[in-house]
C-alpha positions in Angstrom: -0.4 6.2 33.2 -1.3 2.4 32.7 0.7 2.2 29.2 3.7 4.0 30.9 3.4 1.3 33.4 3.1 -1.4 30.9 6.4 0.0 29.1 8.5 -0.3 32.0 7.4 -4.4 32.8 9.3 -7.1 31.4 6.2 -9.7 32.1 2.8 -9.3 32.1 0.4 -11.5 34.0 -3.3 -11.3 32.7 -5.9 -12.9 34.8 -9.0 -14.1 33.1 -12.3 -15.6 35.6 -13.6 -19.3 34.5 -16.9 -17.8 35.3 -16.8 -14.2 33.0 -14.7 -15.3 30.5 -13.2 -12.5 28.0 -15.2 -9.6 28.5 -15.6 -6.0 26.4 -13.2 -4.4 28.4 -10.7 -7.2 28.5 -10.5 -6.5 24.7 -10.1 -3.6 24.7 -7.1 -3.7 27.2 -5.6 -6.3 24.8 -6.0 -4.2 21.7 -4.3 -1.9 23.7 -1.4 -3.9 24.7 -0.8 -5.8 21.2 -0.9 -1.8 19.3 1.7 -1.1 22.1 3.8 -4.3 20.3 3.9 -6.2 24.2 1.6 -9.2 23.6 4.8 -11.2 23.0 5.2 -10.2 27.1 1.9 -11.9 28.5 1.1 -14.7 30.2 -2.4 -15.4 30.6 -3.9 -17.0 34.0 -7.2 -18.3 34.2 -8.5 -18.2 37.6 -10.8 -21.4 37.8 -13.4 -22.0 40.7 -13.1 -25.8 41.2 -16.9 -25.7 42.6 -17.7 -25.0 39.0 -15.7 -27.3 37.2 -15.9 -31.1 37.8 -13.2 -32.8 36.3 -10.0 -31.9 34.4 -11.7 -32.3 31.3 -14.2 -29.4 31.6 -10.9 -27.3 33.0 -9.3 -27.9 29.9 -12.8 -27.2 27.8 -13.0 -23.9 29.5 -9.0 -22.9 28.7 -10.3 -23.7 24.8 -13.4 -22.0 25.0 -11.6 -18.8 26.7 -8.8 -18.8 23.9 -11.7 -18.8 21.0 -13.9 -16.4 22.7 -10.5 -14.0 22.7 -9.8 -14.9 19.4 -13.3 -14.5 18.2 -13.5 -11.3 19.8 -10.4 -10.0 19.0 -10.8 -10.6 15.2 -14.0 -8.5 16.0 -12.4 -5.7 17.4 -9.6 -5.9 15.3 -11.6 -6.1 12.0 -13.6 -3.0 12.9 -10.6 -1.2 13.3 -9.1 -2.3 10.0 -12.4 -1.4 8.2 -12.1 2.4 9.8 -8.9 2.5 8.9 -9.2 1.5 5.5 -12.5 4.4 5.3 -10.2 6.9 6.7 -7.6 6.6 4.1 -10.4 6.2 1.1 -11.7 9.3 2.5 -8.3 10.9 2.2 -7.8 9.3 -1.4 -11.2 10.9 -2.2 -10.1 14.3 -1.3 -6.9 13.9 -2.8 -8.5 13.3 -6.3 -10.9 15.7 -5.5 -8.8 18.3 -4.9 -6.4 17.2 -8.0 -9.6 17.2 -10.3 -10.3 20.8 -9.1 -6.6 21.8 -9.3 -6.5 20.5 -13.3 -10.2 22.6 -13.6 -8.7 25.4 -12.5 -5.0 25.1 -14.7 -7.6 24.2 -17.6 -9.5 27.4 -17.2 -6.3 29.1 -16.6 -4.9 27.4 -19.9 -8.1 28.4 -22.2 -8.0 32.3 -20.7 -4.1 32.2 -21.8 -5.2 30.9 -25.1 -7.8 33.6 -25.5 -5.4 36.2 -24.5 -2.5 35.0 -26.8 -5.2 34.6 -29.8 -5.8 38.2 -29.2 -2.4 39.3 -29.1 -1.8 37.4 -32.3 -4.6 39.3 -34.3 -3.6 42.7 -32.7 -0.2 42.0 -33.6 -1.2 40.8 -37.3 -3.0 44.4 -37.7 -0.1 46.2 -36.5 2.4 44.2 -39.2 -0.5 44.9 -41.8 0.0 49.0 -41.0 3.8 48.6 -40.8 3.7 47.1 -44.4 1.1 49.6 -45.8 3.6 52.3 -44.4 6.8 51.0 -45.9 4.6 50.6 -49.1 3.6 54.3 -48.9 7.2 55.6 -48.1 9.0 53.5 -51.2 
């Protein structure tokens, strides 16, 4: 229902806390947004308790500290989901070979019992012209 919601907005307004800064769950809500291609639609807000901050200067530490916390945990989040996805697709490659490596097995076995076969055909075959000779011989 959220992402729905999040299709239909033209703007969306994120509000971060000077006190809790990015948390778990605010990553995870971003992840969500920038796979659903809307990052380019956010505007973030930080909601800054001026008891806690004494001058302008520590406001404008806090914005830089909040944007590298994100970033730092973002290329977290991000990079763990490139590593699975990079695992799933080895494990799929694996199979793939595996399952081609068994396939040429099996064509090879395949190949060596049509060999066998053919080999016998050919000295059956041989005897049979050997008797077919011996009884043109006999009839001449």
């Amino acid at each position: 229902m959220t992402q729905e919601y999040l299709l239909r907005t033209h703007l969306i307004i994120y509000l971060l806390s000077s006190r809790t800064g990015v948390r778990q769950a605010d990553i995870k809500f971003l992840s969500m947004i920038r796979k659903m291609g809307l990052m380019e639609n956010i505007f973030f807000v930080i909601n800054c308790d001026f008891n806690e901050h004494e001058s302008i200067e520590g406001l404008k530490n806090l914005k830089e500290n909040l944007k590298f916390q994100y970033l730092f945990r973002f290329t977290d989040v991000a990079s763990r989901d490139l590593r699975d996805k990079l695992f799933d697709r080895f494990r799929v490659f694996t199979m793939d070979i595996s399952g081609m490596a068994a396939l040429i097995d099996r064509e090879q076995a395949d190949k060596e019992k049509r060999l066998t076969v053919l080999k016998a055909v050919k000295k059956g075959s041989q005897k049979t012209m050997d008797n077919i000779v011996r009884l043109k011989a006999g009839m001449e």
